[in-house]
N, C-alpha and C positions, 0 to 999 in steps of 0.2 A: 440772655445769659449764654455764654457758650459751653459746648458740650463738655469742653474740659474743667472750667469752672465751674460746672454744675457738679460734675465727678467728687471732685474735691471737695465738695460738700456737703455729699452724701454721708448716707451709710454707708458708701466706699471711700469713705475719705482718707486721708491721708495722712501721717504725722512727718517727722524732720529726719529718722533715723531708717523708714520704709524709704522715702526718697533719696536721702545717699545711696541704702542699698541698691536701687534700683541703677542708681549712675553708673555700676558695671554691669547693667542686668543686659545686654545686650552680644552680641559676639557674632562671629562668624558660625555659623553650622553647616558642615564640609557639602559640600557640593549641590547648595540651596543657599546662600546668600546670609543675609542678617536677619535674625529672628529672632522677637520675642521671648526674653525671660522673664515673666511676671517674677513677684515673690508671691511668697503665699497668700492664695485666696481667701477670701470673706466665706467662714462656713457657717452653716444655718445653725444658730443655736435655741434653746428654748426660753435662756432671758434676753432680753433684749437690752441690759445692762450690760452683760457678758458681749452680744452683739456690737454694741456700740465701744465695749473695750477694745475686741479684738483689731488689730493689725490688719488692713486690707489691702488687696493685689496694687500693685504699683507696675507700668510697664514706661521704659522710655521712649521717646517715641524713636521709631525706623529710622535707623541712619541712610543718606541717600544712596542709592544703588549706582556702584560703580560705573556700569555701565549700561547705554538704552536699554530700557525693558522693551522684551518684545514676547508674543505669545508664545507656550512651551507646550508644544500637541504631543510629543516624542513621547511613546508609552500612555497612551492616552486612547480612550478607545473613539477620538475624532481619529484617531489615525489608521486603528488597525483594530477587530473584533476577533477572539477568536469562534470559528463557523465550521460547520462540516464540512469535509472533502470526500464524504463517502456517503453513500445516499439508503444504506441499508446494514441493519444489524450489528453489530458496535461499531459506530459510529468514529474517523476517528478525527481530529481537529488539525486546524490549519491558518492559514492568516483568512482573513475574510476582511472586507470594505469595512471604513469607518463608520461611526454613526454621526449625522448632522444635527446640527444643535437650532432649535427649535424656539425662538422667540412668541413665549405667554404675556399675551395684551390682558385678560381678565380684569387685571385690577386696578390696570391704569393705561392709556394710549402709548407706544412709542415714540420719541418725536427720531425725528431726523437727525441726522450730524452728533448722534449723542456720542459716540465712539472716539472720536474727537477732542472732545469736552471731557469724557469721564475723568474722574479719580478715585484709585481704589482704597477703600475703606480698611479692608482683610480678606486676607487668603488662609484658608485652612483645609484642613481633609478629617473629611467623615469614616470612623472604622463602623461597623457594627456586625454583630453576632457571626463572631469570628468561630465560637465554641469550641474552644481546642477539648480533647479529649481524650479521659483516659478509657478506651474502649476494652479494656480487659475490668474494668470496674462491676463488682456481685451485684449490684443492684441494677446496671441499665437494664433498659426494657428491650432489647433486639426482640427480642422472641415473641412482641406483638407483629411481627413481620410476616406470621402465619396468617393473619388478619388483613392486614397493610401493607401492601409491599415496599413500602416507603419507609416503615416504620423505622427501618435500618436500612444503611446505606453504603455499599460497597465504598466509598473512600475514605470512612470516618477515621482509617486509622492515619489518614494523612495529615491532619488538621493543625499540624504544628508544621509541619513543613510548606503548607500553601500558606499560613501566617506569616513566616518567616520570608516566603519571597514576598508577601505584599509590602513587609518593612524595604526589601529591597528595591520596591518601588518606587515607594514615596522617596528613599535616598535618592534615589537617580532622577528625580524631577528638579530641575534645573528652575522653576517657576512657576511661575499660575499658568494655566492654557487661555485665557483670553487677555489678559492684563500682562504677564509675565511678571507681575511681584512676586519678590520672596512670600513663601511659606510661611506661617504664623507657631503652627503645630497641628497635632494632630488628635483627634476627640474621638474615644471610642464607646457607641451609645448602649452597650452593654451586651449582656449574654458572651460574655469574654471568657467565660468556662463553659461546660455542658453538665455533668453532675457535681455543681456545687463540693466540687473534693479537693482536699488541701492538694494533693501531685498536680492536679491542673490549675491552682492557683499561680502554685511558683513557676509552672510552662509560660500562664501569660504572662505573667511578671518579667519575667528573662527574655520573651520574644520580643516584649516593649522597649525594654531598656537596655539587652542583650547581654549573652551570656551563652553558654552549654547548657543542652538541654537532652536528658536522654527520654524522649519521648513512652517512658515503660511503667509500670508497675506490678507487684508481685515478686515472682523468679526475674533475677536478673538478667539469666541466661538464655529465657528465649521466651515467645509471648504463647500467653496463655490464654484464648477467648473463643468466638465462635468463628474464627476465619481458620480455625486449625482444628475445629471440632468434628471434620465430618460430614457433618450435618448440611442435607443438600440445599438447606434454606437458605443458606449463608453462601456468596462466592469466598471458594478455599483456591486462593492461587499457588502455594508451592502446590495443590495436587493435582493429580491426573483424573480423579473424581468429576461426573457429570452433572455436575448440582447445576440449582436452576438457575442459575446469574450465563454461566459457560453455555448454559442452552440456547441464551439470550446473544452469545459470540464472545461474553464476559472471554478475557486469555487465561493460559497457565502462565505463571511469571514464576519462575522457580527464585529462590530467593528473597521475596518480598516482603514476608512478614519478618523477618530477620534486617531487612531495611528498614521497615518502617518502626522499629523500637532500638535501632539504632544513634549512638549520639549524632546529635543536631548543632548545628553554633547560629542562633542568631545575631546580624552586627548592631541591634536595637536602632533605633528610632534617632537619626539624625537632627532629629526638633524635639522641642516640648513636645509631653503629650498630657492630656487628659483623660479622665474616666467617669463614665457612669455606668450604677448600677441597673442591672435587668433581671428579668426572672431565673435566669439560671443560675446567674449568680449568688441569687440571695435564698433562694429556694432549695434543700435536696428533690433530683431532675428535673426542674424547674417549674416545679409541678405543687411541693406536697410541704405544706407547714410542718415539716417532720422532725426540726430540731430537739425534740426532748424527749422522743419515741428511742427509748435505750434499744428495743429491737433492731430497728432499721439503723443504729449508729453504728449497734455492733455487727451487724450483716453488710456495712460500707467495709469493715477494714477484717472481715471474715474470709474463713478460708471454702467457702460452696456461692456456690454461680450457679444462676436458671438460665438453661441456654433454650427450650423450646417448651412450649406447652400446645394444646390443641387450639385449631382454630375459633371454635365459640368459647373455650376460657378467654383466650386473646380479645375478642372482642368485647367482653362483660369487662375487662380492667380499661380497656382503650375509651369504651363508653362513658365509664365512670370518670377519667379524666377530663376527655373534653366535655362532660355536663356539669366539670364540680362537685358531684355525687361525694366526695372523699378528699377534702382538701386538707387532712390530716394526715392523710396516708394509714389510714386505718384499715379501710380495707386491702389494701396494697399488701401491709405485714401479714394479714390475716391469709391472701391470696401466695406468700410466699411461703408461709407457716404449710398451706394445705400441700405445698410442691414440694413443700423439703424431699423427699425419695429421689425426685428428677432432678436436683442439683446437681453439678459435677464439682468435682474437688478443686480450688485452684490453691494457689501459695496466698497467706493473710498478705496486710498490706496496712499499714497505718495512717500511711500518707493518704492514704483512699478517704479518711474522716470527712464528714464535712466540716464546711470552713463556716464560723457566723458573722454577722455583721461588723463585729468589731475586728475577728480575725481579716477581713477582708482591708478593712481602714489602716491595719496594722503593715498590712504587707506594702500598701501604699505608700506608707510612713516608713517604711524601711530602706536605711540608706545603699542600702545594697542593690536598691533596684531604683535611684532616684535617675540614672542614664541621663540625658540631657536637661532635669529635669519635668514641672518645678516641684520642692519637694512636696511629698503627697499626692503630686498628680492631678490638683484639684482641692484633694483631701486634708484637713488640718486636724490637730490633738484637739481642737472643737466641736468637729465632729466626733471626734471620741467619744469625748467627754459628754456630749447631748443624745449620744445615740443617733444622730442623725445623717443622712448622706446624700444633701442636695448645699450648693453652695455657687457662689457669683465668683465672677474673675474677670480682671480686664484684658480684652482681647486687644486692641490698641487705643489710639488718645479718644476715637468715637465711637467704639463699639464695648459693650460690654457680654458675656457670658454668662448661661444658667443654666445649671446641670441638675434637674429632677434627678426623685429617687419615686416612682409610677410603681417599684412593685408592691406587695401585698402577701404581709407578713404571716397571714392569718390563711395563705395559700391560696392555688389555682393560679395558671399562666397569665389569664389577664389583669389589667391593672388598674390602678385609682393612686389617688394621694389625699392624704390628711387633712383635717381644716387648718392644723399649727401649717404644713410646707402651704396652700392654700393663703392663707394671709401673709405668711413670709412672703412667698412670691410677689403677692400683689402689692406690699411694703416695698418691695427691692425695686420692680418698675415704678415705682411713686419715687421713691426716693433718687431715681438715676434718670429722670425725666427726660432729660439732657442728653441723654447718651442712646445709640440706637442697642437695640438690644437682638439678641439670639437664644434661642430658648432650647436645650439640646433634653431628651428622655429617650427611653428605651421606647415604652410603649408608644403605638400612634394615639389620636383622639378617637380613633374607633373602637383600637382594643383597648381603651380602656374604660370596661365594663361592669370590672370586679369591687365591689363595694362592701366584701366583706369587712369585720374589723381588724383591727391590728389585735391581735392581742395582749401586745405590750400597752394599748392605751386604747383599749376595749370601749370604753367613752364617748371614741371621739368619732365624728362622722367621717365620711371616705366621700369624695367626689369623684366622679364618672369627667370622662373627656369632652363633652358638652360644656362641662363646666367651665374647664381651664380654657379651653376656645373663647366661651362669652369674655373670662377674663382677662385672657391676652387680647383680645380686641376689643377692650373699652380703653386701651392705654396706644396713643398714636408710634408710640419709638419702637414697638416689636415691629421685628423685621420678617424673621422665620422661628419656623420652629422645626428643628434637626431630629429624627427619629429612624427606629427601625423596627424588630421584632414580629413585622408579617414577611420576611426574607423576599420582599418585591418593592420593585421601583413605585414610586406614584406620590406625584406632586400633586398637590391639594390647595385650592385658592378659597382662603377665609375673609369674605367680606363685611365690614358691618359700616351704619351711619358716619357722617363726618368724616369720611375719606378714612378711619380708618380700619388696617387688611395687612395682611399676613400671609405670607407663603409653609404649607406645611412639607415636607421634606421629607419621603420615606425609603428610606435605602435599600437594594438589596443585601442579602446575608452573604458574608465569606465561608457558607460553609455548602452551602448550594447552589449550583450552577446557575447565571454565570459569574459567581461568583467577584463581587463588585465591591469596590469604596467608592466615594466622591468627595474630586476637590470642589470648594464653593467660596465664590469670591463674590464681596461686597462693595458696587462700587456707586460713589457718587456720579449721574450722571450732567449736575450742574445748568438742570433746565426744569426742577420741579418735579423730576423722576428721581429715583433708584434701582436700580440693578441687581439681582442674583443671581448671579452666574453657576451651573452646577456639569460639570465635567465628573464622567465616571470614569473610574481605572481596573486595568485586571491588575494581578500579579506580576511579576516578572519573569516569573517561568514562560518556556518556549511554547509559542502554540502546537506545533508538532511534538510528537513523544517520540517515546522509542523505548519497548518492552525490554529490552537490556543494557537501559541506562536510570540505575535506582542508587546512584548518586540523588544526593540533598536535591538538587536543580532537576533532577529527571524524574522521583519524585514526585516535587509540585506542580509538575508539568502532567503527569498522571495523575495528581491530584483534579485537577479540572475537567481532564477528560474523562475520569471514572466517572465524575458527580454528572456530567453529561448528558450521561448513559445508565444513570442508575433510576433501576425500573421503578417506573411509577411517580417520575417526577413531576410537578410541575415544570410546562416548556412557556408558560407565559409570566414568567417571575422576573423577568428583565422590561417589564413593563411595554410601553408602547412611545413613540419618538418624542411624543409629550413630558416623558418620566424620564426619559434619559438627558442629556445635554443640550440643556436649555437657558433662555435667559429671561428669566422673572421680573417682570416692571411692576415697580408699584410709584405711589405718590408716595411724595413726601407727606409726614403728619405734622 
């Protein structure tokens, strides 16, 4: 049977009114070629009646490409990395050498001439843990930074402007870098906010699909947080103050924080795009089952902020997060209760609320931010309607899509999923046999650890990453599986009996240096292999800065170089030549 007559007969099947729609589902999208408009996706629902009613993704196939496709390196870090050009104390960036792309035999031989031969499946681009933020928010934690120097990080408050040039990336790429096919869209694997707060809901919303965006909350009129506090913990750049970032060569940039809460204009996402949700997302600070805690609701959109506490208080909360000790956020309120004295005043803020599950599906669903689409992003009023936030979608005529929802509703950053997503899944690869598949989630199979319960369905068991590994590898059509949330490169080869194997895909974060997506194309190579091709990109900001250009573009071009240089980073998160631009073989199943 073939791939596409298998589709058709699934659970992603088709009716007569999806497939007219689809016959204009195709178009031009400016300066990327023809791409992919599904209609709406197959979302996971809890009957399986309701499942089998719903309407599923329909794409037509790719009209042919004007003219030869050829490889698109341009903005590509095979072309250009950005690297130090200064060898001591703020550091500051510059063009640096390509990086070479690295051919993985693990799971299957290369043969010869396949370059030749290929044909590409699908091309699309990886976003992940973008975390824009509203860094004047009462509730973050900077002030574990007495503890951790990392805790907080001098360019948090850029995080919508280095987003914004990564959209202008992906527009300027003319094509795939090994293949040169059009674009498909673009998949973001979560952690798309940083404290779960409605103002940074509608930031990403706006940068995906575009829009104005004044990256502030509180007083309108000027920001209000720990970069203007004083306080030498924190780098303060309009001041002349010696705090300990400037000790470190951190600059005085006069003006800065008045840039950085200044309006923004994203021109949104020239392709489709999708989403999936991650812990920050679904979590308040991506941390704490804290949605019904009326304290901490009303201390999100309140007018007092903890900017500092002593260093061993600092470490007894830091402790208790990363052990789970408090995945309520109990003690957290209790640890904010005992500081009230030490807060400082800022302006309330409502938009600061956090956002819930539904509220998240809802903004999805809203046409105001559908930008190129499809509508929902993924997301359908089925998902609503079940509570649920994992669902299939078809990538093109032989690939299909699978966007987990890995967090854990019942708290702590690491994650698991359900027996009901658990059987879905393994229903969806039965049912789509035929078709090769791609498996996108937040968490990796490592972190996911967290096996508390949901609360909403206290009942039901949680599986660990082990699990979903045995399962996508008793089924031959998974290809890979697309992830992020350890903010580091690192491809993972999952082998089991009967040839079949799977590549796992772990991207680094846009919110730490060096700051990366990845495009990743699928291609037949027509000799008993398959191909994953995975190319990383920066931003489109300039590698060079320039302390008195905080223009939008000068900015995110500071954006990069702060995260750089900000103390305490990891410098090995950009993985090793293996994790970056590579091509993945496997067998066919």
């Amino acid at each position: 049977m073939s791939r596409i007559r298998s589709v058709a007969t699934s659970a992603l099947g088709v009716n007569r009114r999806t497939v007219l729609a689809a016959a204009t589902a195709v178009s031009v999208s400016a300066g990327v070629g023809y791409a992919l408009r599904p209609s709406e996706s197959q979302a996971a629902t809890t009957s399986e009646a309701h499942a089998a009613a719903s309407e599923a993704p329909v794409a037509s196939s790719r009209k042919a490409w004007a003219a030869p496709l050829a490889p698109y390196t341009r903005g590509t870090t095979v072309a250009s990395v950005a690297a130090p050009r200064t060898a001591s104390g703020f550091r500051r960036l510059g063009d640096g050498p390509g990086w070479k792309r690295v051919v993985r035999s693990e799971l299957a031989a290369p043969k010869t001439g396949r370059a030749a031969r290929r044909a590409t499946l699908a091309a699309f681009v990886q976003f992940t843990d973008l975390h824009l933020m509203d860094t004047q928010h009462p509730l973050r934690l900077e002030f574990l930074r007495s503890t951790d120097q990392h805790a907080w990080r001098p360019h948090e408050a850029l995080t919508v402007q280095g987003a914004i040039s990564l959209v202008e990336r992906v527009n300027a790429l003319r094509g795939a870098p090994v293949t040169g096919s059009p674009l498909h869209f673009v998949m973001t694997t979560g952690d798309n906010t940083d404290n779960n707060a409605h103002s940074e809901l509608e930031w990403f919303m706006k940068v995906m699909s575009g829009g104005r965006i004044t990256p502030n909350s509180g007083d309108p009129r000027h920001y209000e947080g720990v970069q203007n506090s004083g306080l030498k913990l924190y780098w303060q750049p309009d001041s002349t103050l010696r705090d300990g970032d400037k000790v470190l060569g951190f600059p005085h940039v006069q003006g800065f924080m008045a840039a950085a809460v200044r309006e923004a204009r994203s021109p949104g996402l020239t392709l489709p795009w999708y989403s999936t949700v991650g812990n920050h997302d679904a979590l308040p600070l991506g941390c704490y089952g804290s949605h019904a805690d009326p304290y901490l609701a009303q201390a999100a959109i309140g007018g007092k902020k903890l900017m500092s506490v002593s260093a061993a208080d600092a470490k007894k909360l830091q402790d208790a997060i990363k052990n789970a000790t408090d995945p309520k956020g109990v003690q957290y309120r209790d640890f904010l209760k005992a500081h009230a004295r030490s807060m400082r005043s800022v302006t309330p803020d409502e938009k600061r609320a956090p956002y819930t599950a539904a509220d998240y599906l809802k903004a999805h669903l809203d046409p105001a931010y559908q930008g190129h689409g499809p509508v929902g992003h993924g997301y359908s009023s089925a998902n609503l309607d079940a509570g649920t936030q994992y669902y299939a979608f078809r990538i093109s005529d032989d690939v299909i899509g699978i966007s987990l929802d890995t967090t854990d509703a019942g708290g702590h950053y690491e994650g698991s999923i359900g027996t009901a997503q658990l059987k879905w899944l393994d229903r969806t690869l039965k049912d789509n046999k035929d078709s090769y598949v791609v498996v996108f989630s937040h968490h990796t199979s490592k972190t996911m650890t967290n096996t508390r319960p949901d609360p909403a369905h206290p009942g039901e068991r949680r599986h660990n990453g082990a699990e979903v590994v045995s399962l996508l590898a008793s089924h031959t059509n998974v290809l890979a599986w697309v992830n992020g949330h350890i903010h580091k490169n690192v491809i993972t080869p999952h082998a089991a009996s009967g040839g079949r194997s799977f590549w796992e895909i772990s991207t680094a974060s846009h919110v730490d240096y060096p700051q990366l997506a990845r495009v990743i194309e699928l291609v037949d190579n027509k000799d008993g292999t398959l191909s994953v091709f995975t190319t990383l990109i920066e931003s489109a900001a300039p590698h060079r800065t320039d302390f008195s250009d905080l223009s939008q573009t000068g900015l995110a071009a500071l954006y990069r170089e702060l995260s750089f240089n900000a103390p305490g980073a990891n410098k090995g998160l950009a993985g090793d030549a293996n994790d970056r631009n590579t091509e993945l073989v496997l067998k066919k199943g």
